[in-house]
BAFI-3210 file (N, C-alpha, C; in Angstrom, 3 decimals, decimal comma, padded with zeros to 6 digits):
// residues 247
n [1|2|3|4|5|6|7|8|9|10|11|12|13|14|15|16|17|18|19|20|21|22|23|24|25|26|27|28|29|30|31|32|33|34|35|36|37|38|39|40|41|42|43|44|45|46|47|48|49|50|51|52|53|54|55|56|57|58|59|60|61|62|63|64|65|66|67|68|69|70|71|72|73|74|75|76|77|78|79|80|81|82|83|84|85|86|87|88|89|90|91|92|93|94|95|96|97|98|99|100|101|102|103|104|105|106|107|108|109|110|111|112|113|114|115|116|117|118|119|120|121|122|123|124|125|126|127|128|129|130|131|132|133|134|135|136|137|138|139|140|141|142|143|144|145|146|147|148|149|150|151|152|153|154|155|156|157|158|159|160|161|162|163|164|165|166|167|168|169|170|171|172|173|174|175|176|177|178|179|180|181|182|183|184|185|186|187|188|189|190|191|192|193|194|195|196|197|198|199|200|201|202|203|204|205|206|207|208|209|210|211|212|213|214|215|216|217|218|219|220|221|222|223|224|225|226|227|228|229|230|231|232|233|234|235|236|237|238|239|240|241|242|243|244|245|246|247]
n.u [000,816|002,627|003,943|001,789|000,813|003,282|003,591|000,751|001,716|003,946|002,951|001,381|003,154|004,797|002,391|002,137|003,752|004,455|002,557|003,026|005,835|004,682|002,857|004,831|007,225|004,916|004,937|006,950|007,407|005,551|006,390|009,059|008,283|006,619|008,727|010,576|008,708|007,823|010,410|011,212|008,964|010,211|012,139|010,935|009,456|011,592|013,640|016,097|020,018|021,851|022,816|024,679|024,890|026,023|027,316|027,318|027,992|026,928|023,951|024,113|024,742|022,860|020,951|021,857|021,908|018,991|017,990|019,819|021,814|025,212|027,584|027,880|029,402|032,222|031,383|030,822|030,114|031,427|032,480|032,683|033,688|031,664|032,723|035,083|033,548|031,654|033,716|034,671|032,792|032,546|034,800|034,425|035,588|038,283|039,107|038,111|039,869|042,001|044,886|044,423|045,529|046,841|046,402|047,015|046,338|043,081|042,711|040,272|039,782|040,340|040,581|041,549|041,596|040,597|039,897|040,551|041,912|041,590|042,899|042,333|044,225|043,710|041,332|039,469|038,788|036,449|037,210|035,157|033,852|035,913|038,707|040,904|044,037|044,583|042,200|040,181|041,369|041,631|038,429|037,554|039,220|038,434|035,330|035,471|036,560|034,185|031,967|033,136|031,959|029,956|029,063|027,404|026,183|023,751|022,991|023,612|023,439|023,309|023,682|023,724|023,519|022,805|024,853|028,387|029,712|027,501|026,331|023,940|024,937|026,546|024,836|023,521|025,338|025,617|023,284|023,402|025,122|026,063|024,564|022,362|020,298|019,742|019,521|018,667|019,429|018,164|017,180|016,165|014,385|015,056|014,976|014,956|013,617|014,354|015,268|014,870|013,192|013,416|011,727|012,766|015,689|019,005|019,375|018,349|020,460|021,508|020,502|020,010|022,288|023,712|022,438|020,214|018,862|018,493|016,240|014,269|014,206|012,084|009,700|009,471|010,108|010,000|012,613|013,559|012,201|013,179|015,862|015,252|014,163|014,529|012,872|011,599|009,278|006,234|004,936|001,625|003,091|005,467|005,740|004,230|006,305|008,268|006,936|006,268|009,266|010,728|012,734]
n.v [-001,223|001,294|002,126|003,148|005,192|006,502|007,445|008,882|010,980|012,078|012,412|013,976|016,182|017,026|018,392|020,645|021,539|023,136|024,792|026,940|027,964|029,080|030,672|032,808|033,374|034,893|036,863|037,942|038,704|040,923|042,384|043,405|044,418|046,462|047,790|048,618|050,081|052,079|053,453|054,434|056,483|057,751|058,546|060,476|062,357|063,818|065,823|066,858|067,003|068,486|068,523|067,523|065,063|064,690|062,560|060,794|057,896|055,084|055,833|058,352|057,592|055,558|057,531|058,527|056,114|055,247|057,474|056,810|058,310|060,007|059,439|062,609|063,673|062,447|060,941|057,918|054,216|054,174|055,173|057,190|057,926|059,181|061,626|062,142|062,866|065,400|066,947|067,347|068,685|070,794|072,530|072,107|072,743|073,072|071,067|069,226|069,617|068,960|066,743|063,466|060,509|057,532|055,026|052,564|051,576|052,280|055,073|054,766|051,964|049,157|046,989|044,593|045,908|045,621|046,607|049,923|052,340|055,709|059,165|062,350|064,966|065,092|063,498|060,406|058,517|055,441|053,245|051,165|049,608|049,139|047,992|048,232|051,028|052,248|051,981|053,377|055,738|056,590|056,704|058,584|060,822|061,349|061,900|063,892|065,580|066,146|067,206|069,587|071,199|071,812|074,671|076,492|076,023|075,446|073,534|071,785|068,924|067,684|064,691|062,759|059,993|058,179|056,156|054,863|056,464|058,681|060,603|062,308|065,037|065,242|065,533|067,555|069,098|069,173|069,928|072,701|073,631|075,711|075,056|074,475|072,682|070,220|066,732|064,256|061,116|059,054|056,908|057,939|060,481|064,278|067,728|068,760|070,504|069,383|066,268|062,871|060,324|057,096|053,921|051,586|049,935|048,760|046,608|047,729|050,133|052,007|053,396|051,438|050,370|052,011|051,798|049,892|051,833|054,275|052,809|052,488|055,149|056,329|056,189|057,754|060,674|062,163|061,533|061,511|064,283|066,409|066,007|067,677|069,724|070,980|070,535|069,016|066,434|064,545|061,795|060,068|058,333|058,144|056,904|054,360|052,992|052,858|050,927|048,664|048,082|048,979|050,195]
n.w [000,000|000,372|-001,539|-004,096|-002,549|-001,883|-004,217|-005,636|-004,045|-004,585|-007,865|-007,082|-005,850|-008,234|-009,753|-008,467|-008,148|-010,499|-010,730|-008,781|-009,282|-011,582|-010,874|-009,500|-011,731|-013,408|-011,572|-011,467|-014,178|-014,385|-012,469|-013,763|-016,189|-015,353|-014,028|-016,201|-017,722|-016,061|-015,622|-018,116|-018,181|-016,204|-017,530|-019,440|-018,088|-016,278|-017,434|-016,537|-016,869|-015,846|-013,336|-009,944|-007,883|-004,549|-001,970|000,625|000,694|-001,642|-002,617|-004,492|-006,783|-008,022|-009,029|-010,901|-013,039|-012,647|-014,381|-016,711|-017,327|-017,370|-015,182|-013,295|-011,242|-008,863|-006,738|-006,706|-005,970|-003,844|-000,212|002,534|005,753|008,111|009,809|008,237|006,081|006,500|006,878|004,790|002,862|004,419|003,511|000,696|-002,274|-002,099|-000,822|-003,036|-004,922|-004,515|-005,082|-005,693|-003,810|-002,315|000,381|002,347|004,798|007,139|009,208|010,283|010,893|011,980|010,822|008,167|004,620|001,492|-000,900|-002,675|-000,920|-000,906|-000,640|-000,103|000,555|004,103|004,057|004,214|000,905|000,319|-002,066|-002,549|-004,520|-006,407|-008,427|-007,808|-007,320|-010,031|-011,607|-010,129|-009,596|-012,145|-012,908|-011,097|-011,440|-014,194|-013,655|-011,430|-013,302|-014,723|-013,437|-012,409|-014,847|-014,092|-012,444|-010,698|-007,605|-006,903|-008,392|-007,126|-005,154|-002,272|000,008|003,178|005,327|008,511|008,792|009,180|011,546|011,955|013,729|015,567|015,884|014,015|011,585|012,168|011,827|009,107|008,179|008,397|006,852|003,627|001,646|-000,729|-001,207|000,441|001,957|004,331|005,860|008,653|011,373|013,659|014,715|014,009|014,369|011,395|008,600|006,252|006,841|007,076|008,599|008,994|008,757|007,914|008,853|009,858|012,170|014,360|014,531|012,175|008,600|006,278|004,111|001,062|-001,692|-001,087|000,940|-001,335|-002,818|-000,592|-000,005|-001,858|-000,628|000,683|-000,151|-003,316|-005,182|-007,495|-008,669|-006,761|-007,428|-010,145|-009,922|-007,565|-005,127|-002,630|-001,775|-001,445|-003,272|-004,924|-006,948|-006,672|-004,033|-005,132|-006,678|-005,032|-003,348|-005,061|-005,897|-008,127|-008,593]
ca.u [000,000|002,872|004,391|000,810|000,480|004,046|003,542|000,243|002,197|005,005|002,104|000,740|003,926|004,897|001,380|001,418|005,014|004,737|001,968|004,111|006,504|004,252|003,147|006,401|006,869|004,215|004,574|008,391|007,209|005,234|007,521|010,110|007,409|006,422|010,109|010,725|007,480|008,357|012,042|010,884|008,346|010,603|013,155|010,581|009,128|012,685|015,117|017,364|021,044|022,871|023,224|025,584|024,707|027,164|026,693|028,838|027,843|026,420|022,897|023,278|024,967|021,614|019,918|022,375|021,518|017,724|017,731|020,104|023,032|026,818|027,931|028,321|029,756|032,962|030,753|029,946|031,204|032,442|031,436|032,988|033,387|030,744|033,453|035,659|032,524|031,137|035,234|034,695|032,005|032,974|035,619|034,526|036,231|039,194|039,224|037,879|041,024|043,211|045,373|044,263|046,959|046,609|046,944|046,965|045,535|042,512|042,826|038,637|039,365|042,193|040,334|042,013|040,969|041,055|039,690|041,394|041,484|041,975|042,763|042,344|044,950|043,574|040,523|039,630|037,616|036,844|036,447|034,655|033,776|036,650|039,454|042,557|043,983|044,676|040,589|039,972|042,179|041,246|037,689|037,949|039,438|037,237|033,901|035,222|036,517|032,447|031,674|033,295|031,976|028,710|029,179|026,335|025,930|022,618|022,685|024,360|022,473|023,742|022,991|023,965|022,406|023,424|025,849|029,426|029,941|027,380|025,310|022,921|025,630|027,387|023,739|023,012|026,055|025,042|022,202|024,059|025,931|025,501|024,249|020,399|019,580|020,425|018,707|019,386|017,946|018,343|016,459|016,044|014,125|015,940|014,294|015,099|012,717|014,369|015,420|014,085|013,319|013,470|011,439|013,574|017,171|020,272|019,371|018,206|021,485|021,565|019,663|020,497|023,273|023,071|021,636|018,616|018,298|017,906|015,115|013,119|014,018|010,790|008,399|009,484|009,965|009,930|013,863|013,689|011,409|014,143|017,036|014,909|013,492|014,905|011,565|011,270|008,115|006,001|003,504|001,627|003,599|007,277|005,124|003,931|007,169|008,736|005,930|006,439|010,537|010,506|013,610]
ca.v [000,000|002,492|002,550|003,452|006,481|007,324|007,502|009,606|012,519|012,319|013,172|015,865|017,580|017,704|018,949|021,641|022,644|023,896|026,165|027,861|028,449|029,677|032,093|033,639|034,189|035,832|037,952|038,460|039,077|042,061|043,623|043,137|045,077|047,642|048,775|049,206|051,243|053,413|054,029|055,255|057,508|059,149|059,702|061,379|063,103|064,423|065,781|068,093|066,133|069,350|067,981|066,889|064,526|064,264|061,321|059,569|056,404|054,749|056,505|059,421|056,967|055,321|058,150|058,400|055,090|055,313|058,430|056,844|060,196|059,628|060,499|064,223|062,963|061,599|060,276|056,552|053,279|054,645|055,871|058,427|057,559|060,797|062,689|062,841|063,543|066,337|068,249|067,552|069,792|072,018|073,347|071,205|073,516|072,986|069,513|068,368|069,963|068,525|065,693|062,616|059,585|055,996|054,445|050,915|051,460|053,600|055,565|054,585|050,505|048,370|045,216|044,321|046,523|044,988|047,963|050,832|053,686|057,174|060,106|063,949|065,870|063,973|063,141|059,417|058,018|054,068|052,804|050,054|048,831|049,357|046,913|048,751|052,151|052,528|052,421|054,365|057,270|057,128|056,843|059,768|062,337|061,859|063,033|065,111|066,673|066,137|067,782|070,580|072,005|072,514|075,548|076,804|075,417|075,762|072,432|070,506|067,864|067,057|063,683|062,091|059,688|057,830|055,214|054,784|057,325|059,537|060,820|063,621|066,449|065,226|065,790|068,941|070,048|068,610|070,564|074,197|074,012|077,482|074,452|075,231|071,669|068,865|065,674|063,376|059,933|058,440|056,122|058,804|062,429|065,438|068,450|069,615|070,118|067,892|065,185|061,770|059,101|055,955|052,966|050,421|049,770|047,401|046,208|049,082|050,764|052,884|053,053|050,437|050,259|053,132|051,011|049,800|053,008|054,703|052,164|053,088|056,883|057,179|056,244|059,409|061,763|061,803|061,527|062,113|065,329|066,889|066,444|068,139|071,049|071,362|070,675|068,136|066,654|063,102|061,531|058,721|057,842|057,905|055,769|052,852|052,646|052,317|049,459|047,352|047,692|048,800|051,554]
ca.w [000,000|000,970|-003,016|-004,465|-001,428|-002,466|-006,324|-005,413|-003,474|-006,269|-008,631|-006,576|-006,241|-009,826|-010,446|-007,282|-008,630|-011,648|-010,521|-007,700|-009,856|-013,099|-010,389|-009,300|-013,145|-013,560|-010,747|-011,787|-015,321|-014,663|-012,142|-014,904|-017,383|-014,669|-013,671|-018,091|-018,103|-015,266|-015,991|-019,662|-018,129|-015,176|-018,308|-019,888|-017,341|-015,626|-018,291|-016,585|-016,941|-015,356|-011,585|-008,935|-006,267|-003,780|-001,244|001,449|-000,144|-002,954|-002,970|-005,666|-008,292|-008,314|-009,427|-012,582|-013,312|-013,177|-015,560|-017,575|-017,297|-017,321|-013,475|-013,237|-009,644|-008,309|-005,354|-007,471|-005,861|-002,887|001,185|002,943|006,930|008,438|010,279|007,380|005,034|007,144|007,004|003,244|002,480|005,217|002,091|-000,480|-003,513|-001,457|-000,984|-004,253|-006,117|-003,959|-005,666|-004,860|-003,176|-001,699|001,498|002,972|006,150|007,097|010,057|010,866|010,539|012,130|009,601|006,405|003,774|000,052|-001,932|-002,452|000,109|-001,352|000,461|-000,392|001,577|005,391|003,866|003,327|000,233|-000,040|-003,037|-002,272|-005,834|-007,199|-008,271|-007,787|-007,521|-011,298|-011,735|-008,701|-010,172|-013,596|-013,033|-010,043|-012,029|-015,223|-012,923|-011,061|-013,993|-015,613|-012,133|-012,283|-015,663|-013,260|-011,714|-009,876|-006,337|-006,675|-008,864|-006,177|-003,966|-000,978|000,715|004,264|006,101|009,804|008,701|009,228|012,702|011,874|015,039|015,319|016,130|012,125|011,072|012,374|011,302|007,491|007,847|008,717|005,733|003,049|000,406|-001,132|-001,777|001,602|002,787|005,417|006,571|009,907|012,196|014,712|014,399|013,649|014,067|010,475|007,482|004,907|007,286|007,090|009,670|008,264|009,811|007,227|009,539|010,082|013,932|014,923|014,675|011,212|007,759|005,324|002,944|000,129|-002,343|-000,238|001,130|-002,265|-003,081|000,261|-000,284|-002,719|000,138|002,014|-001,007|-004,779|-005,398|-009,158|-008,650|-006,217|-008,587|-011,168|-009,623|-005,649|-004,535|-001,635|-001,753|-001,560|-004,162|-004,910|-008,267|-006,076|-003,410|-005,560|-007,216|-003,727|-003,008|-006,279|-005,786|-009,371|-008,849]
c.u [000,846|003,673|003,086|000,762|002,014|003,967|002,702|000,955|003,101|004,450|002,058|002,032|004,018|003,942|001,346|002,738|005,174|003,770|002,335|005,182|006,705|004,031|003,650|006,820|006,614|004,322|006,131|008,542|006,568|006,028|008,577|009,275|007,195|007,562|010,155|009,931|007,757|009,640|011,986|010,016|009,319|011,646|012,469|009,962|010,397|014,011|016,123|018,616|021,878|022,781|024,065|024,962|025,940|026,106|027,570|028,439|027,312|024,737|022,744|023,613|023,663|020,666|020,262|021,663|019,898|017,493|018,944|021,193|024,602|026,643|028,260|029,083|031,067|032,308|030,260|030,816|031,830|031,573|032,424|032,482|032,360|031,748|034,018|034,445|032,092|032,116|034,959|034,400|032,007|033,884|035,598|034,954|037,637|039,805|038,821|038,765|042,214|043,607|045,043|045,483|045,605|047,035|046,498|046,106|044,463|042,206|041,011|038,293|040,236|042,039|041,450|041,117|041,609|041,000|040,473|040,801|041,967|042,102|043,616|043,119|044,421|041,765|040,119|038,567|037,605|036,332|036,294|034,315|034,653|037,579|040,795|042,887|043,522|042,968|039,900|040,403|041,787|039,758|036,575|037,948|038,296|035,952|034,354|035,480|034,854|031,740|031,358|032,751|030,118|028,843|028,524|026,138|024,642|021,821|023,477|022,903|023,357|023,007|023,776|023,168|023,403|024,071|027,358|029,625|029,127|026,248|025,061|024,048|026,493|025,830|023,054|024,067|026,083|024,444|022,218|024,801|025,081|025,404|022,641|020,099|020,575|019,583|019,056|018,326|018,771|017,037|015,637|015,307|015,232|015,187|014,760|014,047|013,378|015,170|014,541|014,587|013,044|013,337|012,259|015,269|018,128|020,002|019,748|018,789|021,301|020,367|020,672|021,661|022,548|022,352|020,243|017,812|017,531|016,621|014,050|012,922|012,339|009,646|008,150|009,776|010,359|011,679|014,360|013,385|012,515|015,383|016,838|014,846|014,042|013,879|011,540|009,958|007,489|004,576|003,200|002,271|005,193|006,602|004,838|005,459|008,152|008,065|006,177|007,852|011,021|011,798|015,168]
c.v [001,269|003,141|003,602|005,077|007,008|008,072|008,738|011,246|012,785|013,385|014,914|017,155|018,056|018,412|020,643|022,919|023,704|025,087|026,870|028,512|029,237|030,844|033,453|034,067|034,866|036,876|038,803|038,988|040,901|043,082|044,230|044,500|046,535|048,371|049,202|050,169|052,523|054,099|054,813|056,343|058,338|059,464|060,406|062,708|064,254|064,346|066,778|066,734|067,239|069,171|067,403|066,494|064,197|064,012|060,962|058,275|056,205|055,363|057,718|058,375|056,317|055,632|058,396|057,579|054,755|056,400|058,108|057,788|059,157|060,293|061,919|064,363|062,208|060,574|059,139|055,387|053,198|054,974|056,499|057,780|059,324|061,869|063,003|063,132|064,988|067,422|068,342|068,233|070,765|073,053|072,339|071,900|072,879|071,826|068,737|068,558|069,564|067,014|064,300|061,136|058,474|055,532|053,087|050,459|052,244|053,678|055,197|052,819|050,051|046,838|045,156|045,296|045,966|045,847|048,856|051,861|054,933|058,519|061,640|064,410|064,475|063,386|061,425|059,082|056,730|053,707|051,416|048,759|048,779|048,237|046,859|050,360|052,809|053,098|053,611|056,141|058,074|057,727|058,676|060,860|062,735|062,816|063,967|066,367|066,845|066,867|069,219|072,425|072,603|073,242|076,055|075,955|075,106|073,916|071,314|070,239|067,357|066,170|063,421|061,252|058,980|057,127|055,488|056,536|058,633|059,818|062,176|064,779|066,671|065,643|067,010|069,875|070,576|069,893|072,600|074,853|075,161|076,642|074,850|073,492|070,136|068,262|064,922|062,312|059,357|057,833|056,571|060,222|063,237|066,589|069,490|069,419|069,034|067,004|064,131|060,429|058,335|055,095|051,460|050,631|048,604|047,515|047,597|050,099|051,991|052,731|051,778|051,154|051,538|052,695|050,754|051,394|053,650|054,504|052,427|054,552|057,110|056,643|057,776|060,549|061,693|062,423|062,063|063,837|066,112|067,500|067,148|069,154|072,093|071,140|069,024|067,871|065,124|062,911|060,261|057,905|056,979|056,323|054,081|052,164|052,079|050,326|048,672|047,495|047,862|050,342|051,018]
c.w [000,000|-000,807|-003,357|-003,835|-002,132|-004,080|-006,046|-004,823|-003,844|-007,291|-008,301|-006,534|-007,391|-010,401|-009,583|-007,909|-009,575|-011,174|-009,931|-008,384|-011,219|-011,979|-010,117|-010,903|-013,617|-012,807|-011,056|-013,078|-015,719|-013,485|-013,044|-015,782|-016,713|-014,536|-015,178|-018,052|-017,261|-015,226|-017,169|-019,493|-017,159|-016,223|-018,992|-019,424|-016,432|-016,946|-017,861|-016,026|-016,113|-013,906|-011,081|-008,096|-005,613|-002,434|-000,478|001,368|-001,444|-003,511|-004,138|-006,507|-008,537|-008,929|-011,133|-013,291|-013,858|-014,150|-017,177|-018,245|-017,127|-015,951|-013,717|-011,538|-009,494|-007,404|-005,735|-007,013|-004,863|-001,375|001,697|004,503|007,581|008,643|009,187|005,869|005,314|006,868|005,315|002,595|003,453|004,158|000,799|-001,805|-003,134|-001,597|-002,262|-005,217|-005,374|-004,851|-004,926|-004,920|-002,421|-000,566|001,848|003,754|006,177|008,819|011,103|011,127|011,269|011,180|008,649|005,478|001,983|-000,949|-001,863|-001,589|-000,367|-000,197|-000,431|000,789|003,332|004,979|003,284|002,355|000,101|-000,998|-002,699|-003,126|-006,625|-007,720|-007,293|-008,026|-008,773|-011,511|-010,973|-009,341|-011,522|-013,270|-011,700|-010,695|-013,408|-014,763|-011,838|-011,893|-015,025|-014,276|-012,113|-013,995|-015,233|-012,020|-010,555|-008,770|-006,715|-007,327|-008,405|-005,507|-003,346|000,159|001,945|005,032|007,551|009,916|009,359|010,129|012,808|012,667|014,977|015,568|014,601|011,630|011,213|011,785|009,770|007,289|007,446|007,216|004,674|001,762|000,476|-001,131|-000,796|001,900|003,670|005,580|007,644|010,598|013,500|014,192|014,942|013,486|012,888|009,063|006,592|005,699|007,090|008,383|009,016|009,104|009,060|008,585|009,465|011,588|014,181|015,130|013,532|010,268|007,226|004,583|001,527|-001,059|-002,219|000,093|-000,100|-002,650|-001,735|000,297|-000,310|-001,681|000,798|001,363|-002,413|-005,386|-006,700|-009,251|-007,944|-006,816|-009,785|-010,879|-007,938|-004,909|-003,532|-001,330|-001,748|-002,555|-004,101|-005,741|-007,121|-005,287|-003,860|-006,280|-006,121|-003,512|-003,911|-006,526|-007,187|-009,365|-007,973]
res [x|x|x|x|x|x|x|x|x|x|x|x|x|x|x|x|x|x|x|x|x|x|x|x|x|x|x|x|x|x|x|x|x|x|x|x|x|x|x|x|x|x|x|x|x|x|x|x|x|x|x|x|x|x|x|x|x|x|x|x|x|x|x|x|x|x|x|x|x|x|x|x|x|x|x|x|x|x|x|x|x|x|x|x|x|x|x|x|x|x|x|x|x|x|x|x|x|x|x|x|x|x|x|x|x|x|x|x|x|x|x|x|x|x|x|x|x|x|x|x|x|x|x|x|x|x|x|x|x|x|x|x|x|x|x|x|x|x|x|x|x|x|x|x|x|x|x|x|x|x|x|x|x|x|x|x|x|x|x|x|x|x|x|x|x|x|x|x|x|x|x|x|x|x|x|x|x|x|x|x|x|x|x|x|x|x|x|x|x|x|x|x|x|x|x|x|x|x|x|x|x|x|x|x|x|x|x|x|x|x|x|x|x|x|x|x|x|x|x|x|x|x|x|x|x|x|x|x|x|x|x|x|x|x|x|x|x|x|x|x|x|x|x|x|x|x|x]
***
């Protein structure tokens, strides 16, 4: 009797399987279709290409990416420990024409570090994605020299959020800065208008990784719309695109 009963729930899987997995398909088919559709409308809807995001992580390159732009940004690939992000844009003219050099160690780690570590005058940068200096250097100087042929502050964006040492007194200080166009996300309130609390976290400690982050951004304000206009603001379009993971 126990062959027959086996054979039977053999059947049934092979029959239960395929539908579980035509499902997922389908459901991976039209996310697939939805992200295409909405990436073709926010490039049609957002055409200004003349912007800088500067980031202490991987969050503005993201935004290249979804519009489809060459970086106008050194800031791609890379994070910036807070303290030495915060001195950065304290004279960022200053520091961004400074020659950039390599080091071994970084003064914020005692780990192994495999990537390359860059460093502006005492400033460190990690390239994190990188291979090797050579890349690091080349690909460095190209945007910041595609950077610098955007003059106007006014078409900077300035991001930070609570990662890597950065506690509400680096965030207030963010905020002080004589830039027109700053955001911040942290896990914690901040009594500043364009701050964001963020209920997404890593054990309760920070936000996520700049990547993730980016992708929860558009619950808490329309990221595209910002870099277009300066306007900080939330819709339902940014919202669903958040919800269906389609950015």
């Amino acid at each position: 009797m126990l062959a027959p009963l086996c054979k039977i729930k053999l059947v049934m899987s092979d029959l239960v399987q395929p539908k579980i997995m035509s499902k997922h398909n389908h459901k991976k088919k039209y996310q697939d279709n939805f992200q295409r559709l909405t990436q073709k409308l926010d490039r049609k809807l957002y055409k200004n290409k003349d912007f800088v995001v500067v980031s202490n992580n991987c969050w503005g390159a993201e935004i290249y990416k979804r519009l489809g732009l060459a970086y106008n940004t050194p800031f791609v690939g890379l994070f910036i420990f807070a303290p030495d992000y915060i001195k950065l844009l304290e004279q960022f003219d200053s520091y961004i024409n400074c020659e950039l050099s390599f080091v071994k160690e970084s003064k914020w780690s005692n780990a192994t570090i495999l990537y390359p570590i860059g460093l502006l005058n005492d400033i460190e940068i990690h390239f994190m994605h990188y291979k090797d200096n050579e890349e690091a250097l080349s690909k460095w100087l190209r945007r910041v020299n595609r950077m610098k042929q955007i003059i106007d502050k006014d078409k900077y964006f300035f991001k930070i959020c609570d990662r890597d040492f950065a506690d509400s007194n680096i965030l207030k200080q963010f905020h002080k800065l004589p830039y027109k166009n700053k955001i911040s996300f942290g896990i914690s309130d901040l009594d500043y208008k364009n701050h964001f609390k963020i209920e997404e976290n890593e054990d309760h400690k920070t936000v996520p990784d700049g990547i993730k982050l980016y992708q929860f951004s558009y619950k808490y304000m329309d990221v595209l719309k910002w870099v277009n206009s300066g306007k900080v603001c939330i819709n339902i379009y940014s919202k669903l695109k958040c919800y269906y993971k389609v950015v």
